[in-house]
C-alpha positions in Angstrom: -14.8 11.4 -42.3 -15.3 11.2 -46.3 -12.5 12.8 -48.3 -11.9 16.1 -50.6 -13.3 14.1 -53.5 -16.3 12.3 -52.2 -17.3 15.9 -50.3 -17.0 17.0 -53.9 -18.3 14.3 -55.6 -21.5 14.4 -53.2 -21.7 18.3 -54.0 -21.6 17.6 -57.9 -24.5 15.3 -57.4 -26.4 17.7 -54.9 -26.1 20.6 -58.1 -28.1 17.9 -60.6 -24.9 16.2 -62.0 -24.4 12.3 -62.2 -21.7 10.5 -59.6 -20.5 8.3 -62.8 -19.5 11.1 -64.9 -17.1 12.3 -62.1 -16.2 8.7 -60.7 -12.6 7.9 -62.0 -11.4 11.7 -61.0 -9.2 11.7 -58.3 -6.8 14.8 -58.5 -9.5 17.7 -56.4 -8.7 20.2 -59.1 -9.9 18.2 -61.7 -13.3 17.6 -59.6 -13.9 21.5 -59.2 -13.5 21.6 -62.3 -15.9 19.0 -63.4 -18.4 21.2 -60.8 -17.0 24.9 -62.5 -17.9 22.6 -65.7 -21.5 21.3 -64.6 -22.3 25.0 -63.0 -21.4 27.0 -66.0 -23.1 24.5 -68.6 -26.6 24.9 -66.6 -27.5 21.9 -65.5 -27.7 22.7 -61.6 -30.6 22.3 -60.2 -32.1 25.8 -59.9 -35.0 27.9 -59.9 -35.3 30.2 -63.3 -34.3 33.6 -62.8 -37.1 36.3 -62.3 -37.7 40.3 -62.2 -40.3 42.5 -61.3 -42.3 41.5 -64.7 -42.8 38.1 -63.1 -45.0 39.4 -60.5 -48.2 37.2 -60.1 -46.9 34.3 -61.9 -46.8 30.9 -61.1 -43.4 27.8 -61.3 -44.4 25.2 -63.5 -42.6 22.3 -64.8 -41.6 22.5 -68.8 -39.6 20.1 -70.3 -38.4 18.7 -67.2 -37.0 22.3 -66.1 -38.8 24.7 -63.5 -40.7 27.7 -65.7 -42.4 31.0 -64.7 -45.9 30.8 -66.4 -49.4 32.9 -66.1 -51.7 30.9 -63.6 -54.5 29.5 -65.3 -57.5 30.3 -64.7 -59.5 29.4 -61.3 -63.0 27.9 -62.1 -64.0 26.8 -58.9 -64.5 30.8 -57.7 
C-alpha cells in the first residue's frame, strides 16, 4: 500500500509534472499544493479547450502542446 505522498506524488506526475520537483515534500498539504500549483500554472497534460467554432478541425502538435488547427488539404481524393 503506497502512502498519501507517493499516491500524490504519482498523481503530480500523471498531470505532466516532474517527481524531482516534489521529491523532498513530505507534509500532504504541501504536496496538494505543489499539484493546486502545477494545475493552476497549466502545465497538466490536457487537451486545449474548444467550442462550437472548432467544428471540423483537426489536434495537432505545436510547440510541444496539443493545438486545434484547419486540416490540410487531402490530395489523394
Amino acid at each position: 500500500m503506497d502512502s498519501t505522498i507517493t499516491a500524490l506524488t504519482g498523481l503530480y506526475v500523471a498531470l505532466g509534472g516532474n517527481a524531482n520537483t516534489v521529491a523532498n515534500i513530505t507534509v500532504i498539504p504541501d504536496m496538494i499544493n505543489a499539484i493546486t500549483a502545477l494545475i493552476a500554472g497549466g502545465s497538466t497534460k490536457e487537451l486545449p479547450a474548444v467550442t462550437a467554432t472548432d467544428n471540423g478541425k483537426v489536434l495537432t502538435v505545436v510547440s510541444g502542446k496539443w493545438a486545434a488547427a484547419t486540416p490540410a488539404s487531402n490530395t489523394n481524393s
